[in-house]
DRENDO-1510 file (C-alpha; in Angstrom, 1 decimal, always signed):
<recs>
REC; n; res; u; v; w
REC; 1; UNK; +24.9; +33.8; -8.2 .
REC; 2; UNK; +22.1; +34.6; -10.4 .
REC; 3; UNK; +19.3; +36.7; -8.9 .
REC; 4; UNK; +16.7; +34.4; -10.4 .
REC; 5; UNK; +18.3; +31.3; -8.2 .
REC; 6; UNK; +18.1; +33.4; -5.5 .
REC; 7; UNK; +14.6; +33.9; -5.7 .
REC; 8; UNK; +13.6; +30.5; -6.6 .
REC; 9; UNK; +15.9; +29.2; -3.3 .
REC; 10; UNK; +13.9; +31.5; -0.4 .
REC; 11; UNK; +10.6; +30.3; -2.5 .
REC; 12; UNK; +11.2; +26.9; -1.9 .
REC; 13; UNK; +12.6; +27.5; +2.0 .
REC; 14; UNK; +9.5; +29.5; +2.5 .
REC; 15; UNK; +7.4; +26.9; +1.2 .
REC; 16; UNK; +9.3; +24.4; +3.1 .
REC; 17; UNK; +9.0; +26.4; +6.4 .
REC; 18; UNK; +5.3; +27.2; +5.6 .
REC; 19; UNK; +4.6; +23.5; +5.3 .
REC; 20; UNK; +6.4; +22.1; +8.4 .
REC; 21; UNK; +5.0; +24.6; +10.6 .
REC; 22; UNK; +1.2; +23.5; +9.5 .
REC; 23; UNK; +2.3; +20.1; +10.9 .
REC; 24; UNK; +2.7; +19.4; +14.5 .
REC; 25; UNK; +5.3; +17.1; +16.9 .
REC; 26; UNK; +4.8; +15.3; +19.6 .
REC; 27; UNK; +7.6; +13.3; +21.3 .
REC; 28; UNK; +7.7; +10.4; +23.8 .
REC; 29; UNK; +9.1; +7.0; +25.5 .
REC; 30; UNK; +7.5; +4.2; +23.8 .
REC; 31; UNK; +5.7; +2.9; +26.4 .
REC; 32; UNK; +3.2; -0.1; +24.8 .
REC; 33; UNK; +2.9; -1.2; +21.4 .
REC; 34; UNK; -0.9; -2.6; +21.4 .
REC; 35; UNK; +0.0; -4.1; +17.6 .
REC; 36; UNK; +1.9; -3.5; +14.4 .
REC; 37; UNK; +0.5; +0.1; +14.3 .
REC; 38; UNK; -1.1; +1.2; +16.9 .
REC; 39; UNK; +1.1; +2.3; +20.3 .
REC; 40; UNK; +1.3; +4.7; +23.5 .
REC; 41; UNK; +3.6; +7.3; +24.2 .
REC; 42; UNK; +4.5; +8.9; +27.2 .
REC; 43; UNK; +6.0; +12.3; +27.0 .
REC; 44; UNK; +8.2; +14.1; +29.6 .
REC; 45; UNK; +5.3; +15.4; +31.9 .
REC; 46; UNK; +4.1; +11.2; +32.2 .
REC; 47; UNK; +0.8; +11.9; +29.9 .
REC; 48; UNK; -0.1; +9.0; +27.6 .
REC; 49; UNK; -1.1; +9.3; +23.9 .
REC; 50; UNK; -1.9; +6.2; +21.9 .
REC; 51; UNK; -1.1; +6.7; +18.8 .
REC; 52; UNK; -1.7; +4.9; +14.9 .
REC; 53; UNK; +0.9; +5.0; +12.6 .
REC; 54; UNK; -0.5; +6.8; +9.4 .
REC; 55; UNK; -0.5; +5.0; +5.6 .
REC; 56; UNK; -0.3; +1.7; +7.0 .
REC; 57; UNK; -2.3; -1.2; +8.1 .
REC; 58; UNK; -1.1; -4.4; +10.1 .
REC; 59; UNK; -2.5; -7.6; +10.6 .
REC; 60; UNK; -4.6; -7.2; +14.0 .
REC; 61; UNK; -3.0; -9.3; +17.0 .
REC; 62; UNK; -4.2; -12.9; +16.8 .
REC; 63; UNK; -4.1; -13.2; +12.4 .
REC; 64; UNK; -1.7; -14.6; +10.9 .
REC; 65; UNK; +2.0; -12.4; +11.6 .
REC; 66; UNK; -0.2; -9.9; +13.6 .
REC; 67; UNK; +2.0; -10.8; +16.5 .
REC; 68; UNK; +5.3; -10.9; +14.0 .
REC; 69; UNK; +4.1; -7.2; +13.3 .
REC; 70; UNK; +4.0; -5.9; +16.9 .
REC; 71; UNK; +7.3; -7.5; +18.1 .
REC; 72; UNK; +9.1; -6.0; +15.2 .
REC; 73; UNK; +7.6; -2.4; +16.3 .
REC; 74; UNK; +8.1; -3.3; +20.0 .
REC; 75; UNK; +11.9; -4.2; +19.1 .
REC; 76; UNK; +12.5; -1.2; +17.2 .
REC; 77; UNK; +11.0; +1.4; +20.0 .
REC; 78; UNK; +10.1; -0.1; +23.2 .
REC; 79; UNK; +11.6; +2.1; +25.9 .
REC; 80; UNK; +13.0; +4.9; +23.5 .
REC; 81; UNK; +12.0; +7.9; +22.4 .
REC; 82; UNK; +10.1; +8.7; +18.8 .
REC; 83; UNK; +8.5; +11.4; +17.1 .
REC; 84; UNK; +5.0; +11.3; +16.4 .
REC; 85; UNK; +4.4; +13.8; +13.2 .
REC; 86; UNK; +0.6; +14.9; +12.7 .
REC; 87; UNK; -1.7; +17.0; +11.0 .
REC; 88; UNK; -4.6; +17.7; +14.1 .
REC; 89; UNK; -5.6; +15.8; +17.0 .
REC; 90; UNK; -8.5; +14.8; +17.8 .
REC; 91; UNK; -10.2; +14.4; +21.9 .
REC; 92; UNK; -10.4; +10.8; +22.9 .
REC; 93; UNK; -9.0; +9.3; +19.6 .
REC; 94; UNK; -5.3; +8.0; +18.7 .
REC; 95; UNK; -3.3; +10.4; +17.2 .
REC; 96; UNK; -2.6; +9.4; +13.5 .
REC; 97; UNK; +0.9; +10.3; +12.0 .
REC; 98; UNK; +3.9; +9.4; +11.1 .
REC; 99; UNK; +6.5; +8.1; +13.9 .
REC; 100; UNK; +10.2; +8.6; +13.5 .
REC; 101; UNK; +13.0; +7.3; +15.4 .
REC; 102; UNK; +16.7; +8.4; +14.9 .
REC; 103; UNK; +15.2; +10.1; +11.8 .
REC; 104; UNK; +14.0; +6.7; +10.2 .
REC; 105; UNK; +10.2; +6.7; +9.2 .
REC; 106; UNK; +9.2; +3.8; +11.1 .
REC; 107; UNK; +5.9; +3.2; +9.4 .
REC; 108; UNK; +8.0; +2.9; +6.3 .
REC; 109; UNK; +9.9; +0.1; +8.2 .
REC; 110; UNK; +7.2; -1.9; +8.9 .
REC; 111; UNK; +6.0; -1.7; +5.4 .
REC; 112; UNK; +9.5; -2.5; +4.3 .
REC; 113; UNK; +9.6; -5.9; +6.4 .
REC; 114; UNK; +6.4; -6.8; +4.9 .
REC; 115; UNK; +4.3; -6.7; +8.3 .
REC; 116; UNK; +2.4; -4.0; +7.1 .
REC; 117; UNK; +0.0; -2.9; +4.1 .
REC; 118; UNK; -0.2; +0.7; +2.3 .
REC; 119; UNK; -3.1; +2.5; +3.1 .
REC; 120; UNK; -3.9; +5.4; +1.9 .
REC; 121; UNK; -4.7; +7.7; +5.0 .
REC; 122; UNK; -5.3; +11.3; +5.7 .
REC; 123; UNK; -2.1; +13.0; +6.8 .
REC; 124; UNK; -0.2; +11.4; +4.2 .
REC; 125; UNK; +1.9; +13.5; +1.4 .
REC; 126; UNK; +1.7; +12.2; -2.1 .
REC; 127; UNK; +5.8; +11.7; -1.4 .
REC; 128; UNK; +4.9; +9.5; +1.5 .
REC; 129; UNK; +2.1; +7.9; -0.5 .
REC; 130; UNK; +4.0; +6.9; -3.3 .
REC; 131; UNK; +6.9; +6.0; -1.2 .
REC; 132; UNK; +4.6; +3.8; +0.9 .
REC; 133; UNK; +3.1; +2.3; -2.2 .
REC; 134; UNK; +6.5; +1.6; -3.6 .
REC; 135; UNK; +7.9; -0.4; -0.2 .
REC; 136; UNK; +5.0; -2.8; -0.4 .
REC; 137; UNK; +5.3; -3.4; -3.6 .
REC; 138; UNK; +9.1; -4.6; -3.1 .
REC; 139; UNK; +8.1; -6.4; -0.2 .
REC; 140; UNK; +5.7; -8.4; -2.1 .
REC; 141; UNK; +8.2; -9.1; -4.7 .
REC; 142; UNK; +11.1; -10.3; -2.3 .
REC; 143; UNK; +8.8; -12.5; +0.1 .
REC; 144; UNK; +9.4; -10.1; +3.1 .
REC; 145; UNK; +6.8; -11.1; +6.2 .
REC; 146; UNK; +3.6; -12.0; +5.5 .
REC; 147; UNK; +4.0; -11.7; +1.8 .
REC; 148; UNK; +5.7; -15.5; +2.3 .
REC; 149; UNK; +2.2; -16.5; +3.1 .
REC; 150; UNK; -0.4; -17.2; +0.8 .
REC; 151; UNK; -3.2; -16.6; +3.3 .
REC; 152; UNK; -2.0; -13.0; +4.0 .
REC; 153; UNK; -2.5; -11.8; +0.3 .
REC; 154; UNK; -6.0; -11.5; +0.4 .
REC; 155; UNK; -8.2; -8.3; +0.6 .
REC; 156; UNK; -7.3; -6.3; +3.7 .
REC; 157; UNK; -10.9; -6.4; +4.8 .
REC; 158; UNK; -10.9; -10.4; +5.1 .
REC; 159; UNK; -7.6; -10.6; +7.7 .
REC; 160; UNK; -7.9; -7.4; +9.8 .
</recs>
């Protein structure tokens, strides 16, 4: 092997290591999903942490699929045990990150079924951004959730 493949390989696993070890874990039973991002873990010493799933925005309980948006979360993790991945945390206030179940980015999934909108949070990497981006895009295009709707294609400000 050529020395200068070396060398780029342990840059890139250093970079790699550097970057996942800025960002923190925290894993729990899914305990309550409140709506189609927002939840409350409870990890293995029975503390609860509520937590909002970063880069995405679902229709609040009570709009139109706001309750389509929390049983598909509450179907995919009710009872089982995610990952919440996050930046910092913050005393009194949900934990924003990504959650991951059997390795699937679940925020993704709920973007991907079209009961949730891209938004552009902190926490976020630009791969997850445009990834994000991308999935509602798709869902728009195939009629996925509340993309079937007419009323749900207006300004995220006017159904939240």
């Amino acid at each position: 092997m050529r020395p200068g493949i070396v060398i780029w390989c342990l840059v890139l696993l250093v970079g790699v290591a550097s970057a996942s070890a800025a960002a923190q874990t925290l894993s729990g039973r899914v305990f309550r999903v409140i709506s189609g991002d927002q939840l409350v873990l409870i990890d293995s010493e029975n503390a609860l942490y509520t937590v909002r799933l970063a880069g995405i925005r679902a229709p609040a309980p009570g709009r139109p699929f706001g309750a389509d948006a929390r049983t598909h979360l509450q179907t995919l993790l009710l009872g089982r045990v995610a990952i919440v991945h996050y930046e910092r945390r913050k005393d009194a206030q949900p934990i924003l990150g990504k959650l991951t179940y059997g390795g699937a980015d679940v925020n993704l999934r709920q973007i991907q079924a079209g009961l949730a909108r891209f938004r552009s949070d902190h926490g976020l990497s630009d791969l997850q951004r445009r990834l994000y981006l991308q999935a509602e895009k798709q869902a728009r295009a195939t009629g996925q959730g509340m993309w079937r709707d007419s009323m749900s294609r207006r300004p995220a400000g006017q159904w939240r």
